[in-house]
Phi, psi and omega in degrees: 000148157221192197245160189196147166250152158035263183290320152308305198292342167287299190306327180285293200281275227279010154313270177309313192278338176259031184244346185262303206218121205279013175288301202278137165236162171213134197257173153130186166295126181085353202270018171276307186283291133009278156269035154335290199302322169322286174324315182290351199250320157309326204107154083042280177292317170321283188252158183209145177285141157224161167286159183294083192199077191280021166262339185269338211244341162293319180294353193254312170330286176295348156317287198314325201273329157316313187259048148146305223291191179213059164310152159245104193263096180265144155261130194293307144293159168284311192329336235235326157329294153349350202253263251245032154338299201300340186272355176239339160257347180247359183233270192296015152278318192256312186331351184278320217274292179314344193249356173125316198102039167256359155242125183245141139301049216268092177238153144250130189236113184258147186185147182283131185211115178139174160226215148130013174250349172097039184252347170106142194291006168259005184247334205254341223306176160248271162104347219283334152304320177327305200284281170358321194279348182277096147343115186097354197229140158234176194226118189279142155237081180287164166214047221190111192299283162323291134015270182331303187273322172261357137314337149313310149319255212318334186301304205300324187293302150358142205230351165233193198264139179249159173217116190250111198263131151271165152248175224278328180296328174311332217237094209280354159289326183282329186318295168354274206279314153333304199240268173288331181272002195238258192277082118030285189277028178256166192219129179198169194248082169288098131001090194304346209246029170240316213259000179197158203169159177266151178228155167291180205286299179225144188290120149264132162319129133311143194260132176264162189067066152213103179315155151269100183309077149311300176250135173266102179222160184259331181284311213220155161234151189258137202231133200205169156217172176052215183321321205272001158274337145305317173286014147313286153343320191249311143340330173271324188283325172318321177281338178264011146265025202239345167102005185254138209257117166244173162258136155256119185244143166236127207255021172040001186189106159279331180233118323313126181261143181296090177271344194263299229277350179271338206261341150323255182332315174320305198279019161276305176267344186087358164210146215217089161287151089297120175250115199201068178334310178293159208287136195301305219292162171064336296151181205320323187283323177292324174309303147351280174309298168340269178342299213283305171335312169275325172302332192073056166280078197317127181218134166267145201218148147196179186220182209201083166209208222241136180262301197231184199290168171271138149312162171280317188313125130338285187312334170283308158063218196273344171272353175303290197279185191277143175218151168317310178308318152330294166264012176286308208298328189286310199302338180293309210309289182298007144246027190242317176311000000 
């Protein structure tokens, strides 16, 4: 084993995957600078510059992957997914479907997701339920450098389109440009055990749609991805010292989602947080419930994600998104319920 952070252990598995295989490139703004190590050890031809235009250069992606290549497509933002919408939702989603399955689409669209640093609610965005809803596509979230790289690997592997979200806390490039290296006065809560971690020698594929068990608990299970399964984490010990025994799953893949492995677990303790930095109305936690509900579970249920657009205001915020404090205060409720 060795330790890696975050964002290197991504760049280390498409590392390893484009040295196996001379189909995957990777595109977008910046990604000469941004994948320096790619480039140097890659090319040119390889990791490629694009103009600032993500409807032209996801539309060229999906192009590519149709004739032959294994693109890596980056966006820099998810928000920014919206400019070039229509090649991921009427083209590379459906095209497997429309065609029989005699056209396959093995593109990766890799992109940065979350907030909780004070960029404003068009910079901070999750969305990854929004992507989730697209029938054909699937959508990874790690949250964990082992995690990260071989869900990456598999992305890269995948014979239809994935969409691979880091989140921003995660990612010790962006912390960078944010925070200490930028902007001086912002303040956020990185997660240690998330932004660096040990990984294997060589990168193996992740089964994508297969949840993971962090934690074991008997009261209650807490269900997350990304950032927010660290505020889980930290949120289960606060509660056992309160005498509440909780569990925690990251279920690392929303599309495909681990229905089983959520409708397990429900049905140990009988209650079920959700935590989801994407917007509560529609999205992943009302989905959730549904599952357990249609297995025919008793379940006590509440969730803990972003009610309205994000603020610019810090101070504002930080009460918009899921904190650990949120969810310790939800999870008493719903054992007190």
């Amino acid at each position: 084993m060795r330790t890696m952070s975050f964002a290197n252990a991504i760049d280390d598995a498409l590392a390893q995957g484009m040295s196996s295989d001379p189909r995957i490139i990777v595109m977008g703004e910046d990604v000469q600078g941004l994948r320096s190590s790619l480039l140097v050890r890659f090319g040119p031809l390889r990791v490629r510059n694009t103009p600032i235009s993500e409807s032209a250069f996801l539309g060229a992606g999906v192009a590519a992957a149709m004739a032959g290549m294994r693109p890596v497509v980056e966006i820099m933002l998810v928000d920014f997914i919206g400019v070039a919408v229509d090649a991921l939702l009427n083209h590379a989603a459906k095209i497997e479907a429309f065609s029989g399955g005699r056209w396959k689409v093995p593109l990766v669209v890799r992109s940065a997701a979350g907030g909780g640093y004070g960029d404003g609610g068009q910079h901070e965005q999750s969305l990854w339920g929004w992507l989730a809803h697209i029938p054909g596509l699937s959508v990874v979230v790690p949250s964990n450098p082992a995690d990260a790289g071989g869900l990456m690997l598999a992305a890269l592997q995948h014979d239809s389109p994935v969409v691979f979200l880091e989140h921003k806390l995660l990612a010790e490039n962006w912390l960078s440009s944010l925070g200490a290296g930028g902007r001086k006065t912002v303040q956020y809560d990185v997660p240690e055990h998330g932004a660096k971690g040990p990984v294997p020698k060589v990168w193996t594929p992740l089964p994508i749609g297969q949840a993971a068990t962090h934690r074991q608990g008997s009261d209650l299970t807490l269900v997350s991805v990304g950032v927010g399964v660290h505020r889980c984490l930290e949120a289960a010990q606060g509660l056992q010292r309160q005498g509440v025994s909780a569990g925690v799953m990251d279920l690392r893949t929303l599309s495909p989602l681990d229905k089983r492995a959520v409708c397990e677990a429900v049905s140990q303790t009988g209650r079920l947080l959700v935590v989801d930095e994407d917007y509560e109305e529609f999205g992943l936690s009302g989905e959730l419930a549904a599952v357990v509900l249609e297995a025919g579970i008793p379940v006590r249920y509440s969730r803990v994600c972003s009610q309205t657009t994000i603020p610019y205001a810090r101070q504002l915020e930080d009460q918009v998104l899921p904190s650990t404090a949120a969810i310790i205060r939800a999870a008493l409720n719903l054992m007190e319920y």
